[in-house]
DRENKE-141183 format. One record per residue: residue in three letters; x, y, z of N, C-alpha, C in turn. Coordinates in nm, 4 decimals, decimal comma. Example, Ala and Ser with C-alpha at 12.3 -4.5 7.8 and 13.67 -1.06 7.14 Angstrom:
(r 'ALA' (1,3190 -0,5690 0,7800) (1,2300 -0,4500 0,7800) (1,3200 -0,3300 0,7800))
(r 'SER' (1,2850 -0,2250 0,7080) (1,3670 -0,1060 0,7140) (1,2900 0,0030 0,7870))
***
This chain:
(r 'UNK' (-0,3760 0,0717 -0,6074) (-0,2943 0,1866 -0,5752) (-0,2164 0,1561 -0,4477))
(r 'UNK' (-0,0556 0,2443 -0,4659) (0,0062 0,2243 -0,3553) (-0,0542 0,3026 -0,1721))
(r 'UNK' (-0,0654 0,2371 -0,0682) (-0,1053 0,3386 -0,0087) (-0,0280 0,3822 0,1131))
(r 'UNK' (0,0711 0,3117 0,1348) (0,1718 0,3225 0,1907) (0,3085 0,2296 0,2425))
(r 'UNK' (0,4106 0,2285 0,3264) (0,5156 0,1484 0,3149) (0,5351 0,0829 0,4371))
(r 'UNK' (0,5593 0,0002 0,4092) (0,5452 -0,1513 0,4930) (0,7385 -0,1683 0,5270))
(r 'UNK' (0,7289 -0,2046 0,6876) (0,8963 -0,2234 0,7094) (0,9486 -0,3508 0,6424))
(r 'UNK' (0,8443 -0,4570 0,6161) (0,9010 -0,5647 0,5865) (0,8843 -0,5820 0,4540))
(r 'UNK' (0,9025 -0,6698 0,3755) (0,9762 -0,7297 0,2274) (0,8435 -0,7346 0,1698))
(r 'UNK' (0,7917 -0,7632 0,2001) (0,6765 -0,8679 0,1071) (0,5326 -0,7333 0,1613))
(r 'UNK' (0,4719 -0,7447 0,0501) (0,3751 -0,6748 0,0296) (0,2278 -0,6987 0,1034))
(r 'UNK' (0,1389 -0,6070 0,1365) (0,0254 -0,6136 0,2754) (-0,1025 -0,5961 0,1262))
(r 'UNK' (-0,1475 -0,6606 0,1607) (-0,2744 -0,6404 0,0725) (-0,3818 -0,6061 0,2048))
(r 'UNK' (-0,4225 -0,4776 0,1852) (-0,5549 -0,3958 0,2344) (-0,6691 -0,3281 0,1627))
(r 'UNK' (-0,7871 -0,3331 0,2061) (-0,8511 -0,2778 0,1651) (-0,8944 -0,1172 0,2325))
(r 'UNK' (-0,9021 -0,0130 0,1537) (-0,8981 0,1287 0,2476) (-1,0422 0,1431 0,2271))
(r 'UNK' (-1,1224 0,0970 0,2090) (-1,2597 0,1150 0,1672) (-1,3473 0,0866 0,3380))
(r 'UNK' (-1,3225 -0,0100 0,3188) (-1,3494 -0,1098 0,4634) (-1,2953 -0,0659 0,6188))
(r 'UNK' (-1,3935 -0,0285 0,7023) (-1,3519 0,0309 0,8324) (-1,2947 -0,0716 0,9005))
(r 'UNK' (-1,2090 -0,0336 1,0188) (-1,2232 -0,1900 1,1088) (-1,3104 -0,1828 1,2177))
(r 'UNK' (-1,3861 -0,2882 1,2229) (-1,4827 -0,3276 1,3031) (-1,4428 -0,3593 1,4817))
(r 'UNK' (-1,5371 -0,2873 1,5784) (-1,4816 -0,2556 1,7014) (-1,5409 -0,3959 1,7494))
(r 'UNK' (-1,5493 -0,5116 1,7275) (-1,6131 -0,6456 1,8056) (-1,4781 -0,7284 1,8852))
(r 'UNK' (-1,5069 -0,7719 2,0087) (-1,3973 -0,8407 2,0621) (-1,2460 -0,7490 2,1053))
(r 'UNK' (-1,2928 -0,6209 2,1057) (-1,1920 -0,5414 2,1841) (-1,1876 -0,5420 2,3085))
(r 'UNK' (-1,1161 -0,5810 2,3857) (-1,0482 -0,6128 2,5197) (-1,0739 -0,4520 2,6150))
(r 'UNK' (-1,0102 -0,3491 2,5957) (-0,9893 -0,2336 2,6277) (-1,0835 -0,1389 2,5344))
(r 'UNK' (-1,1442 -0,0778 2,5796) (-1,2486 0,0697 2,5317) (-1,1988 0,1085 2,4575))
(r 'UNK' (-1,0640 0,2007 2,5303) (-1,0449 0,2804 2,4168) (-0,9144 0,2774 2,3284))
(r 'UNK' (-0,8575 0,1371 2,3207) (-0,7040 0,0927 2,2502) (-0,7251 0,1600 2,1024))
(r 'UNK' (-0,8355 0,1689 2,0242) (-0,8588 0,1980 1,9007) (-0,8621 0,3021 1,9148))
(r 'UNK' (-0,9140 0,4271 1,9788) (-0,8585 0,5701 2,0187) (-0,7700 0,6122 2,0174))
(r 'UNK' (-0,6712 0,5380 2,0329) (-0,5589 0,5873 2,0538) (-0,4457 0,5481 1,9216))
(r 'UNK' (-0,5116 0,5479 1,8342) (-0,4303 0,5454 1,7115) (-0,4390 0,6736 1,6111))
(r 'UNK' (-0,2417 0,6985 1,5789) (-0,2628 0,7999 1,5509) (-0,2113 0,7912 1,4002))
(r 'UNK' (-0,2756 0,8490 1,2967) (-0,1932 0,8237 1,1502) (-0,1000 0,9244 1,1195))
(r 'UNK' (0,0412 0,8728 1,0453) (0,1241 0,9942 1,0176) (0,0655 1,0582 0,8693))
(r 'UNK' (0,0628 1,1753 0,8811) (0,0038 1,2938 0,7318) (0,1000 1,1908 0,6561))
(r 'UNK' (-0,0301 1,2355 0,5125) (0,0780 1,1725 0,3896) (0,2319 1,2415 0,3690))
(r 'UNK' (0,3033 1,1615 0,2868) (0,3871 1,2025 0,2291) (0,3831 1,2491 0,0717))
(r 'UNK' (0,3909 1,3895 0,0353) (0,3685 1,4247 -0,0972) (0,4974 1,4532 -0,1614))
(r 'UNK' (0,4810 1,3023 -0,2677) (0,6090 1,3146 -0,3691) (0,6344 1,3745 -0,4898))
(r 'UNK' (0,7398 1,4252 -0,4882) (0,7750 1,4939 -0,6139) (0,7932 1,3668 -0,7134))
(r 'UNK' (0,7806 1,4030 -0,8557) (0,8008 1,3421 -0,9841) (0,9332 1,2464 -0,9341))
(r 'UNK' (1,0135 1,3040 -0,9433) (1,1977 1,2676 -0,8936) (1,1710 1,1490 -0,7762))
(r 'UNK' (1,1091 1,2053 -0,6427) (1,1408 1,1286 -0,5297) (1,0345 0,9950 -0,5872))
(r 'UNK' (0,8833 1,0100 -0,6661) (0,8049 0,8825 -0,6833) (0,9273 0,8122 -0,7525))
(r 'UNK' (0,9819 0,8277 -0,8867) (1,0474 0,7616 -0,9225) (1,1504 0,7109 -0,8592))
(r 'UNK' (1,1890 0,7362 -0,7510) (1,3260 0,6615 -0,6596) (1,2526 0,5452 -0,5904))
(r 'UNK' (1,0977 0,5834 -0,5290) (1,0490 0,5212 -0,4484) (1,0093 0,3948 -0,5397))
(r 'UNK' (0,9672 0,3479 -0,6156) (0,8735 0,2901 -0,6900) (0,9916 0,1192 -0,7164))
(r 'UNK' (0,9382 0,0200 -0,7024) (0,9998 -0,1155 -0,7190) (0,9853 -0,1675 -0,8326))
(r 'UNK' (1,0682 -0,2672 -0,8310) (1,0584 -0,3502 -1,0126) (0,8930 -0,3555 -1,0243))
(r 'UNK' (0,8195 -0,4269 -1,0083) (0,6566 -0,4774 -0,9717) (0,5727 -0,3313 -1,0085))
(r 'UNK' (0,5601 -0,2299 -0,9924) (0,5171 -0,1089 -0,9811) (0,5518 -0,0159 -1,0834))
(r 'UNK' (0,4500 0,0484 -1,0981) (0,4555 0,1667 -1,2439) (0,3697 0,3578 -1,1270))
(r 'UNK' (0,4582 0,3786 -1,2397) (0,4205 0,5576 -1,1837) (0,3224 0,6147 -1,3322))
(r 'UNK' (0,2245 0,6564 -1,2310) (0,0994 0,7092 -1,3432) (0,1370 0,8515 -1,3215))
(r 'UNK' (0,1146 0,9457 -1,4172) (0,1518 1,1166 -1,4392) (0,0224 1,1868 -1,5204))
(r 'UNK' (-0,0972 1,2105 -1,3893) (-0,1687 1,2966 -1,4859) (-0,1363 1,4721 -1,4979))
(r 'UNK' (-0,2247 1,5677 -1,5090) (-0,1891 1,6918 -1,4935) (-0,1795 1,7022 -1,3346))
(r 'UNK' (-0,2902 1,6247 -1,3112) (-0,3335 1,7037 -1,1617) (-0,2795 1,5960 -0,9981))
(r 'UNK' (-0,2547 1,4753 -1,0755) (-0,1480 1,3342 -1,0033) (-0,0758 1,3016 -1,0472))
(r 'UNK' (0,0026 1,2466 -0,8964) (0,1264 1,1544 -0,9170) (0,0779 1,0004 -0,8744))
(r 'UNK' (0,0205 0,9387 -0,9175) (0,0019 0,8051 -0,8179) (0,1305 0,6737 -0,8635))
(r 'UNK' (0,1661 0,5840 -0,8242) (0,2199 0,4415 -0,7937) (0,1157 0,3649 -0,7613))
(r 'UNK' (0,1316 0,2636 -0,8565) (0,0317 0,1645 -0,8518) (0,0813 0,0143 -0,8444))
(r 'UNK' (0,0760 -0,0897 -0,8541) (0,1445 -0,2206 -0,9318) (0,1108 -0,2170 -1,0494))
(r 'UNK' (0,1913 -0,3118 -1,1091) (0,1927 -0,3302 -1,2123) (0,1052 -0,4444 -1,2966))
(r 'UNK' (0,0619 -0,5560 -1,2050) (-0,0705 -0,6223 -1,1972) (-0,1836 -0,5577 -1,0791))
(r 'UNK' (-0,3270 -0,5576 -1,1071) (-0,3543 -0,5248 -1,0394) (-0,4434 -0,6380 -0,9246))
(r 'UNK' (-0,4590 -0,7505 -0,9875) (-0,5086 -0,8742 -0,9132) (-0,4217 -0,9298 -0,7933))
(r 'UNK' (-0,4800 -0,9350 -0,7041) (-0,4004 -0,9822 -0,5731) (-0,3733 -1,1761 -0,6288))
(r 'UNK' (-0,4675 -1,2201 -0,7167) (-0,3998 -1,3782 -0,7566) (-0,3286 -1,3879 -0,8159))
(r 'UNK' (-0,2993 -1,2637 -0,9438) (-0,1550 -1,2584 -0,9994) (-0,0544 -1,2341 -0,9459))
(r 'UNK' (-0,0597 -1,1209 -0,8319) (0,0118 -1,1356 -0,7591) (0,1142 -1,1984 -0,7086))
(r 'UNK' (0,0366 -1,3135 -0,6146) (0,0371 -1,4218 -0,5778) (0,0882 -1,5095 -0,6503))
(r 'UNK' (0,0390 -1,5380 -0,7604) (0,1202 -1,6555 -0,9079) (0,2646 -1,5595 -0,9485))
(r 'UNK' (0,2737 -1,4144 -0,9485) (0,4151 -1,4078 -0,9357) (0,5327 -1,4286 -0,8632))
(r 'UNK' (0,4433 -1,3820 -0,7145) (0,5768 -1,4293 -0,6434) (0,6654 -1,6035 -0,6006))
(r 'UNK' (0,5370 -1,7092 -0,6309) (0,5402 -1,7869 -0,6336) (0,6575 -1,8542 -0,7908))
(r 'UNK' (0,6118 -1,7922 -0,8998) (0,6912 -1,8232 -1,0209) (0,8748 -1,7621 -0,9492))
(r 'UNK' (0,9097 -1,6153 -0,8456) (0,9805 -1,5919 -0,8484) (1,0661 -1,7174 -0,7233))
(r 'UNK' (0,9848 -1,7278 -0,6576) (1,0515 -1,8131 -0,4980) (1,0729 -1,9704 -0,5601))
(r 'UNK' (1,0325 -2,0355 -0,6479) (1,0792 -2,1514 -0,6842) (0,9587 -2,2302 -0,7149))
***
């Protein structure tokens, strides 16, 4: 699943499951001080503007999600590679 948008080109593979771990922080409280922006909730119309070649829009009653269209990060990977040369 999509979970949000990245300024640059190429796609961030994360896991949202997984906390980040406070080891080797320099400053106390630098991780405090992060703030997340509220989601953005898309209409039918705006998912479909948002959504890239690579990516499919799922429509249940009760969601809108964007997903890819492979879901393996090695296919992935073997696509963009088939696309760059």
């Amino acid at each position: 699943m999509i979970v949000g948008a990245s300024p640059k080109s190429e796609d961030l593979v994360v896991n949202v499951c997984k906390k980040k771990h406070l080891t080797n922080t320099r400053a106390s409280g630098s991780d405090d001080a992060l703030r997340l922006v509220p989601p953005r909730i898309l209409s039918l119309e705006d998912s479909l503007e948002f959504l890239a070649d690579d990516e499919l829009l799922e429509v249940t009653p009760k969601n809108i999600r964007i997903r890819k269209r492979n879901l393996s990060n090695t296919m992935h990977a073997k696509e963009r590679a088939k696309i760059n040369g």
